[in-house]
N, C-alpha and C positions, 0 to 999 in steps of 0.2 A: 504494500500500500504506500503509495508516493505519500510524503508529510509525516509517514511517522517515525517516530525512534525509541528503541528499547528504551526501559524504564534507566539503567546503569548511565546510559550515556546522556542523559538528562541529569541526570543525577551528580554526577563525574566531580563538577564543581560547587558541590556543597558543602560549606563545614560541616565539622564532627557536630557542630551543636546544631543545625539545622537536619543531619543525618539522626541524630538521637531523638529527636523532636516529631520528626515523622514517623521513626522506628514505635516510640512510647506510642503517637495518635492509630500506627496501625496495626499494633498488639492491645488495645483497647479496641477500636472497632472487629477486631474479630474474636473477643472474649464475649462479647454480648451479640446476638442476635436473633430478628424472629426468627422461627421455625422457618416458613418458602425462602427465606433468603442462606439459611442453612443447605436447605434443602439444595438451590439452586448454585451457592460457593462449590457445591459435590455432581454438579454436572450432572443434574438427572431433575426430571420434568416432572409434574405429577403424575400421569400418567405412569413412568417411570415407576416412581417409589408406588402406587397402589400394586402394580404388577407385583412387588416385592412385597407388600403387606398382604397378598390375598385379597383385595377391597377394589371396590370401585373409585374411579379419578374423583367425583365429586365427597366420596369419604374426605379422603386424602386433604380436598377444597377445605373442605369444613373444619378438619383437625387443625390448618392452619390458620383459620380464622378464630377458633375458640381462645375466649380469654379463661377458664378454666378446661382440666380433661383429666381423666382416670390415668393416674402414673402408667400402669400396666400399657394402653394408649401411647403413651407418651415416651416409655420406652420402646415398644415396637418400632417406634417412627424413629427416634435417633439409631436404634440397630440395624432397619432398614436404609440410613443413610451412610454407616460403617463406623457409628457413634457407641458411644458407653454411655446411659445414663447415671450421674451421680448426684444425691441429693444432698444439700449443705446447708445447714443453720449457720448464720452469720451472727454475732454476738461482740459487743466492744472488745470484749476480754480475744476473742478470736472465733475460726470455723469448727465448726463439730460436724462431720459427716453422717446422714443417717442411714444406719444400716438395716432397718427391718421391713425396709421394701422391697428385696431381692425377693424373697417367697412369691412376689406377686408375679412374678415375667414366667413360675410355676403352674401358676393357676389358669393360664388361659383365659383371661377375660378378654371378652372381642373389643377391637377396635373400632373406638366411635362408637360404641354402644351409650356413652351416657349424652343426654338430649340436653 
């Protein structure tokens, strides 16, 4: 494509402190994200990930649109994208991990089942 240029070579003449600045904004922007923009950083459509859930594309729709969903749910979708889900209580003092949702990715509860 005439007019562009790799990212490095753009780059080339940065300080350390404008390279460390962009470094910090784009290890923050990719610590936090909604679920379709997860979905889509992993190169796959929804259609894509329903294939891989077993589900239809408009489940898939919906799951990304939900501002609550069934963890069980919510794991399937990060392992369907090549993800691990891990739950964390955040606390002044620091994080505590919870462990006693593993049993549930046992149980088999269907995806997008809750309305």
């Amino acid at each position: 494509m005439a007019g562009h240029k790799p990212w490095s070579e753009l780059t080339k003449d940065f300080s350390p402190e404008r390279r460390r600045r962009i470094d910090e904004m784009t290890r923050k922007a990719l610590a936090e994200m909604p679920l379709h923009e997860l979905r889509q950083a992993r190169a796959m459509t929804q259609k894509d990930l329903a294939e891989k859930l077993n589900v239809n594309q408009p489940a898939v729709s919906k799951m990304e649109q939900r501002t609550d969903a069934y963890i069980s749910s919510l794991r399937s979708y990060i392992e369907a994208v090549g993800g691990k889900l891990r739950i964390t209580a955040e606390f002044p003092e620091g994080e505590i991990g919870i462990t006693n949702f593993a049993q549930l990715a046992d149980e088999g509860e269907d995806f997008g089942a809750r309305e």
